[in-house]
Residue, then its C-alpha position, 0 to 999 in steps of 0.5 A: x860536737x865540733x863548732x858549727x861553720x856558717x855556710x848560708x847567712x841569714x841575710x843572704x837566705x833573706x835575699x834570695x827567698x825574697x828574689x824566689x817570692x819576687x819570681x812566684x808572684x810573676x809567674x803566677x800573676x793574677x792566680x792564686x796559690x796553695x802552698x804545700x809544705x813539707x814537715x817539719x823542715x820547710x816550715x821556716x822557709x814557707x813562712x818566710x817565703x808566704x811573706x814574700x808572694x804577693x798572691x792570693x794564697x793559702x798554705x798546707x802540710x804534708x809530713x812524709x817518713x823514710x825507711x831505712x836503718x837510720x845510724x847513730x847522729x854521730x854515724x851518720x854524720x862519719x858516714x851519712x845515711x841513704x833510706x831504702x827509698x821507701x816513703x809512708x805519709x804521715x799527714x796528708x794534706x788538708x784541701x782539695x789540690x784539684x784544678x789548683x796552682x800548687x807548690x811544694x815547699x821543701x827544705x832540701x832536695x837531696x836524693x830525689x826519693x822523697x820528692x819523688x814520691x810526693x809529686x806523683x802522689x800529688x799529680x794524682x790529685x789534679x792540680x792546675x799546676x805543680x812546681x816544686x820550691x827548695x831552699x837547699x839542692x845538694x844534687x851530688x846525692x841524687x838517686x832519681x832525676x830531679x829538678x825543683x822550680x824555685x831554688x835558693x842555693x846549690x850546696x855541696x855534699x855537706x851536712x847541714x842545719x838551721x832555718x828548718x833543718x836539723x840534726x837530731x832535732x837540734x838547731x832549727x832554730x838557727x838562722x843560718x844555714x850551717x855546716x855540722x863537720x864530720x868528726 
């Protein structure tokens, strides 16, 4: 595989998950939080995110599975991959959500399918409030209309991995946000 190019730095990703839990903590003054992450991608940003919210708050995990033919990582890296839309839940979330302040932790939105799904599914557990946390948006691959809360950075339509996303289930250990290239 080709040499990874960072995209995002580690200190910039510390900076604005920061300025995200600055932002949270002012808009939820005086109230508590659930935060909801999606697995296994958000699982860095959360932790990291936790850290900076200066709130009473507790954290959950939902885990989501899209269909579709998923090609070979080297296909999808030539050409992408686009799910059927369809979207099973895998692991469900382990508290009430009714009459909560709950925010959605994910690593990326992309084409809006999967988030989608999970706030409907939430909304219909009652919560207080629902927002929705991203580190990455890549809104050029937007299927349905989408907007999260708390964004960290817009992307290009790159393919990308490190704190949290992978590729393969490679490099979510990295601490950059980094740009695999397509061969």
């Amino acid at each position: 595989m080709a040499e990874l190019k960072v995209l995002i730095s580690r200190q910039d990703i510390a900076k604005r998950v920061s300025e995200l839990g600055a932002q949270i903590t002012k808009d939820f003054s005086g109230e508590s939080i659930i935060l909801v992450g999606v697995l296994k991608g958000a699982a860095i940003f959360l932790s990291d995110l936790a850290r900076n919210v200066d709130l009473d708050s507790t954290f959950d995990f939902i885990a989501v599975s899209s269909y579709g033919n998923r090609p070979s990582p080297t296909q999808e890296l030539k050409s992408g991959w686009d799910s059927t839309g369809e979207v099973k839940l895998t692991k469900d979330v382990d508290q009430s959500m009714k009459n909560k302040n709950v925010i959605l932790v994910e690593d990326i939105l992309d084409t809006g399918l999967t988030m989608t799904y999970l706030k409907k599914m939430l909304f219909a557990r009652q919560p207080r409030s629902l927002k929705v946390a991203a580190l990455l948006d890549k809104p050029s691959r937007r299927k349905l209309p989408l907007e999260g809360d708390y964004v960290g950075f817009k992307i290009p339509d790159e393919f990308v991995v490190g704190y949290g996303l992978d590729y393969a289930e490679k490099y979510r250990n990295l601490a950059d946000i980094c740009i695999v290239p397509r061969e």
